[in-house]
C-alpha positions as CSV (number, residue, x, y, z in Angstrom):
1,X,180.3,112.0,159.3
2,X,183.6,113.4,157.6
3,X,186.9,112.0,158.4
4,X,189.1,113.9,160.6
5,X,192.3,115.3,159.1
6,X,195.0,113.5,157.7
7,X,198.9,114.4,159.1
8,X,201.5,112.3,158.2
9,X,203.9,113.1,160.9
10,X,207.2,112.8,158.3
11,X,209.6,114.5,156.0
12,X,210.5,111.4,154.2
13,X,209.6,112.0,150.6
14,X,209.5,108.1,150.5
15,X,206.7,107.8,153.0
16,X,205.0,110.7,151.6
17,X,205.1,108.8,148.3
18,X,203.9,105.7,150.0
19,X,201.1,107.6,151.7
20,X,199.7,109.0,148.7
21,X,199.4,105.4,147.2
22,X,196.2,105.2,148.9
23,X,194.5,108.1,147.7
24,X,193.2,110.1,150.4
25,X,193.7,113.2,151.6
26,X,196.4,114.2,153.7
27,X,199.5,117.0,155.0
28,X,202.5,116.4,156.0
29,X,204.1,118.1,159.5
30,X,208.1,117.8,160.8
31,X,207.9,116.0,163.9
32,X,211.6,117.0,164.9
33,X,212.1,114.4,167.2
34,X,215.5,113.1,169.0
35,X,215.9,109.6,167.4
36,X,218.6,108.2,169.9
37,X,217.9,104.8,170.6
38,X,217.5,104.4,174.7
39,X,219.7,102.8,177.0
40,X,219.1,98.8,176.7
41,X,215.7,99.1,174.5
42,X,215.1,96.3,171.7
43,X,214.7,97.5,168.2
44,X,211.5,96.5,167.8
45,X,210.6,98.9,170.9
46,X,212.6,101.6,169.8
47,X,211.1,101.6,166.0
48,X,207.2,101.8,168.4
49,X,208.3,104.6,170.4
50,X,209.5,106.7,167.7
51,X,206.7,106.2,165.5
52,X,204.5,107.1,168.3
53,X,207.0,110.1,169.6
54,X,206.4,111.7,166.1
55,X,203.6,111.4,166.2
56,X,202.4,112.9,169.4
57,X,204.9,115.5,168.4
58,X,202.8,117.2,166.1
59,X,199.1,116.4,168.2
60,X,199.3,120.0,169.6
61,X,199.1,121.8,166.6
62,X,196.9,119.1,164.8
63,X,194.3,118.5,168.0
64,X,191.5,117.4,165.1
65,X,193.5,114.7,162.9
66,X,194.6,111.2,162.5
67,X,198.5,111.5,163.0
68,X,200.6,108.7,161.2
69,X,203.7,108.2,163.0
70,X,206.6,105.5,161.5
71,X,209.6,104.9,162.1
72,X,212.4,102.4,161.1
73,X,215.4,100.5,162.9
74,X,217.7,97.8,162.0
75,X,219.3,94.8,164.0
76,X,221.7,92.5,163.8
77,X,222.7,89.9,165.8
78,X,221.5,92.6,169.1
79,X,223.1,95.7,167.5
80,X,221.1,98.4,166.7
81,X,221.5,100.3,163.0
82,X,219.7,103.2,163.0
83,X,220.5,106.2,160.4
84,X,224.5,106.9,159.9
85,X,224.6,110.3,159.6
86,X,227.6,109.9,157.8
87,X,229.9,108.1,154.6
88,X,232.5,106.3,157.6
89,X,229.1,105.4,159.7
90,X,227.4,104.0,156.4
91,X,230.4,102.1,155.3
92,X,231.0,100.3,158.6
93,X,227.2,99.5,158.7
94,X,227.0,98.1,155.3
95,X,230.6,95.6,156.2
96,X,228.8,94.8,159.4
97,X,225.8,93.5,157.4
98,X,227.3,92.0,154.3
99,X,226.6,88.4,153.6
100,X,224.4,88.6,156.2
101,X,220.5,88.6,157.3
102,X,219.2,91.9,158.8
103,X,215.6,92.6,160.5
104,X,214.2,95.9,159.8
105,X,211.5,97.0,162.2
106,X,209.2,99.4,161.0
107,X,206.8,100.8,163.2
108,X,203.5,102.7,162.4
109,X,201.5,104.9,165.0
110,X,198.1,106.5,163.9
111,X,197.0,108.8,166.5
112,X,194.0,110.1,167.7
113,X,194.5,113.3,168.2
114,X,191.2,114.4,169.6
115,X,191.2,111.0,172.4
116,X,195.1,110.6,172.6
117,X,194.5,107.0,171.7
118,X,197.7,105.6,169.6
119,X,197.2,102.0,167.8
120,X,200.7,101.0,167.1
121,X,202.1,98.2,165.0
122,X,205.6,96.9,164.2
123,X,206.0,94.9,160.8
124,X,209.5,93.3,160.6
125,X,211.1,92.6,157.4
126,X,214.5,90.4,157.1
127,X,216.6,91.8,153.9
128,X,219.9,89.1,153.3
129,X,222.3,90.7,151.8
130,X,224.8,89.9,149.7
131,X,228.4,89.1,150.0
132,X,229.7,93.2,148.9
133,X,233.2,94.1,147.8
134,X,234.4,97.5,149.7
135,X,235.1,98.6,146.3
136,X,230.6,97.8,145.8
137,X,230.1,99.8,149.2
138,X,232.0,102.5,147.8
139,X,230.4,103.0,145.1
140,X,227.2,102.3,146.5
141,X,227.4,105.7,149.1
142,X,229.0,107.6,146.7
143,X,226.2,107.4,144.5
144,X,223.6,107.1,146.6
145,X,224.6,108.8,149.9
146,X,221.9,107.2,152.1
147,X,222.7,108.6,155.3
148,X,219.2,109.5,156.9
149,X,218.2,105.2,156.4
150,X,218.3,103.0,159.0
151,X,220.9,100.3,157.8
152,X,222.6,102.5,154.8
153,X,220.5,100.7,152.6
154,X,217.8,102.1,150.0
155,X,215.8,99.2,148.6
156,X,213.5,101.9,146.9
157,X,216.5,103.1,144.9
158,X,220.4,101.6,144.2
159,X,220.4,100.0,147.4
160,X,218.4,96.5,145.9
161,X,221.7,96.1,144.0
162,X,222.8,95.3,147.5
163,X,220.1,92.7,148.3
164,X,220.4,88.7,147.9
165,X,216.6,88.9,149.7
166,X,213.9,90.3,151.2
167,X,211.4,88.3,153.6
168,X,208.4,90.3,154.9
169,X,204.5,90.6,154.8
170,X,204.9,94.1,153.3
171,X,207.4,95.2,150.6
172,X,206.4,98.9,151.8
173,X,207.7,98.4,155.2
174,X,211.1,98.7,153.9
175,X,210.6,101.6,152.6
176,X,209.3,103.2,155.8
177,X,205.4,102.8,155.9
178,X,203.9,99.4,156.3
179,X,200.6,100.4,154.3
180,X,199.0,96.9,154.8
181,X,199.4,97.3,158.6
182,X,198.3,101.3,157.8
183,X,195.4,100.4,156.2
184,X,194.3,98.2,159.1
185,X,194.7,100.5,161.5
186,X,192.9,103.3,159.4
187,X,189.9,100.8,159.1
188,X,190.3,100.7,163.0
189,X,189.5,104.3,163.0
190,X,186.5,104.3,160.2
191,X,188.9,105.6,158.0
192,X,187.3,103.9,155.0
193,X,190.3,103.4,152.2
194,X,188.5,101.9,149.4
């Protein structure tokens, strides 16, 4: 019996990149969701709802597929950095965090599209990151500009230059797709990967 479509429920180029790591088939829809955190949710619940909001939000015209859903959001000490939107935003996040130990939660969703069942995870990785000179921030965002990532921070890219680091069961997560916890969940669905 075939596998049922692959839709990664992204625009990330990063977690298409990540995706196609594992070899198999797949498309890409926008899931245009509202990222706002909600009123007094945790991270960790907020990163699960979002990956699962994407991907439900692109079920109805994908009623056959698997549907990968992920989503990203960091925390410290309580407070909630999600994407900055802007250079002020990023450099007040990145002074908030520096010399200091951030989790990132990344949550995956893969949907069934067909049943409606969605098996979620959440793989949380803690980045420390070094003691930064505004003058290192600066430079940083003007360089990099990494305003859509939670926590201003692209370890794919410039952004390690920031790290002291990085404490997690998957170096992917930080990135944006947990691919261990992917492939698990794939396996889940007889989604054979290798």
């Amino acid at each position: 019996m075939p596998s049922p479509p692959l839709i990664l429920a992204s625009t990330s180029p990063f977690r298409r990149e990540l995706l196609g790591r594992l070899g198999l088939p797949f498309t890409t829809a926008n899931p245009a969701v509202d990222e706002s955190p909600l009123p007094g949710e945790e991270p960790e619940a907020s990163a699960l709802r979002l990956a699962e909001a994407k991907a439900r939000a692109v079920a109805g015209a994908h009623g056959e597929a698997l549907i990968i859903g992920s989503d990203q959001v960091a925390c410290l000490d309580g407070q909630v950095f999600g994407k900055p939107g802007n250079h002020a935003n990023a450099v007040r996040q990145l002074q908030a965090m520096r010399g200091r130990r951030v989790t990132f939660f990344t949550g995956v969703c893969l949907l069934d599209a067909r049943s409606g069942r969605a098996r979620l995870r959440s793989v949380p990785t803690v980045v420390t990151f070094r003691e930064l000179a505004d003058a290192e921030i600066e430079n940083y965002l003007r360089t990099e500009q990494p305003y859509n990532c939670a926590g201003s921070a692209k370890s794919e890219g410039l952004g390690i230059a920031l790290i002291a680091r990085i404490d997690g069961e998957d170096p992917n997560a930080l990135i944006g797709l947990p691919l261990i916890a992917l492939c698990d969940l794939l396996r889940s669905e007889n989604v054979a990967v290798v």
